[in-house]
C-alpha positions, 0 to 999 in steps of 0.5 A: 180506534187503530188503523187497520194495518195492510198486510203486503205480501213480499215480492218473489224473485228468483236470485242468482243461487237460483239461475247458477242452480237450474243452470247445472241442472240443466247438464242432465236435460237428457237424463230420462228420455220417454217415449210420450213427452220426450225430454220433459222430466229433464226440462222440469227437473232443471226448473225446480230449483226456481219453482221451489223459491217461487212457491216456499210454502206453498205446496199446491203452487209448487205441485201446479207449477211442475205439472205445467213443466212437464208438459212435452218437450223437444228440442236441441238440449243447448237451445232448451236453456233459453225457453227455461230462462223464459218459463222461469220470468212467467212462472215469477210473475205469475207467482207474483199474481199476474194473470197468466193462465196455464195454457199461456205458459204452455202455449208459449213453450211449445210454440218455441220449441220448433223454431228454436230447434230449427236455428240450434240444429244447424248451428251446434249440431251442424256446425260447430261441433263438426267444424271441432270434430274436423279440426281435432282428427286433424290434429291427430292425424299430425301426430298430437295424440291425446292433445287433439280430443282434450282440445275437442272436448275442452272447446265444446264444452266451454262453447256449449256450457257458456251458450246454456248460461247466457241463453238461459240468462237472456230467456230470463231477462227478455221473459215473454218480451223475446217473442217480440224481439224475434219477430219479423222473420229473424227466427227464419233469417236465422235458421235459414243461415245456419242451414245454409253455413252448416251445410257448407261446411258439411260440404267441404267436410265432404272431399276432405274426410271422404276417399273414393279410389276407382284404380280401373283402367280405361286405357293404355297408350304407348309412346316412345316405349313409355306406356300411359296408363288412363283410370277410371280415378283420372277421368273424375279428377280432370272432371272436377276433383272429388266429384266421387265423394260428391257424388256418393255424398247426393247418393246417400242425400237421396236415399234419406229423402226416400226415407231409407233407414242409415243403417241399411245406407251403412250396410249398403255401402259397405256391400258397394265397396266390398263388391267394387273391390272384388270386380277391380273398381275400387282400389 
């Protein structure tokens, strides 16, 4: 009588062709914005390349695992990179027959994306990319023309290109474990530093790019048949030098807390400098 023969079904695990895949895909994160699910469809479209080795023959499972992607997805595109990392470690394993139901994997998606959002906001969008911006009109200002926006758009894209890979690589490698890792308040610790980092340099940002000039006149003393005269400019520079801008700056804070369209602040303001202008109270 033969032995019978046990039939082992090979491991499935996803190769760096796949992550280098998901990873250019993950370039068009924004591509299809909806009003229901948001950034879905690009968070899906940039796994697929890791759902089509998971499940080759097996169309069902490819067709499960894409309806799980696709699910509701917001948050800051760089950031997405590492929740993709980890939904492509649960999505191996669970082709692997581990036993992970649906809502694990989407439990764990949206349970990311706010905290995630919360550290890449301030840190990309409120940091860096401002800091970069600064920096190269800075350098246009100087005189270097065409040099200052190929730095801008050269170190932006190698910080926010590197930080896809290497967030998605950590995602992957950690898998469900980075749950763990980022307990204990880190994720908090975290955001609360980039907030506090992004608006300090927001703050800096302030005086230097923002200009208020009030060249009304307060008064004019004359002493020995020279003549001082005293403006409205003059009295905040000896308060506190750029206490204008600063003030302007918490004028428009506490109309966005009032929730107060940009736009309309944008409109508002030019009306107040047009105004200014006209009365002699901006120069």
């Amino acid at each position: 009588m033969a032995d019978n023969a046990t039939v082992t079904t090979p491991e499935r695990k996803l190769t760096h062709k796949d992550m280098v895949a998901s990873f250019w895909r993950s370039g068009f994160f924004q591509g299809s914005w909806n009003y229901e699910r948001v950034q879905n469809i690009g968070f899906c479209f940039q796994l697929i390349p890791a759902i089509r080795r998971l499940y080759p023959d097996d169309k069902q499972g490819r067709a499960d695992a894409m309806k799980r992607q696709l699910t509701f997805m917001q948050i800051t595109p760089i950031m997405a990179s590492l929740i993709g990392g980890i939904m492509m470690a649960m999505e191996e394993e669970k082709a692997n027959g581990t036993d992970i139901d649906d809502a694990t994997i989407t439990s764990l998606k949206v349970g990311m994306m706010g905290p995630m959002a919360g550290v890449g906001d301030p840190i990309f969008w409120g940091t860096i990319r401002p800091v970069l911006g600064a920096f190269a009109a800075s350098l246009a200002l100087s005189g270097l023309g065409i040099v200052a926006p190929l730095i801008f758009f050269i170190v932006w894209n190698a910080i926010r290109l590197s930080s896809r890979w290497y967030l998605q690589k950590i995602g992957y490698e950690q898998g469900t474990n980075i749950v763990e890792n980022l307990g204990g308040g880190l994720v908090q610790k975290l955001t609360m530093g980039a907030s506090i980092l992004g608006m300090f340099i927001m703050g800096a940002l302030v005086p230097r790019w923002t200009a208020v000039n009030m060249p009304l006149v307060i008064s004019k003393v004359t002493t020995d048949g020279k003549t001082t005269v005293t403006t409205l400019q003059d009295v905040f520079d000896q308060l506190l030098p750029g206490l204008a801008p600063l003030l302007l700056m918490f004028f428009c804070l506490w109309l966005l807390r009032k929730k107060v369209n940009a736009v309309w602040i944008i409109f508002l303001l030019f009306a107040l400098g047009i105004f200014g202008y006209w009365i002699g109270l901006f120069g």
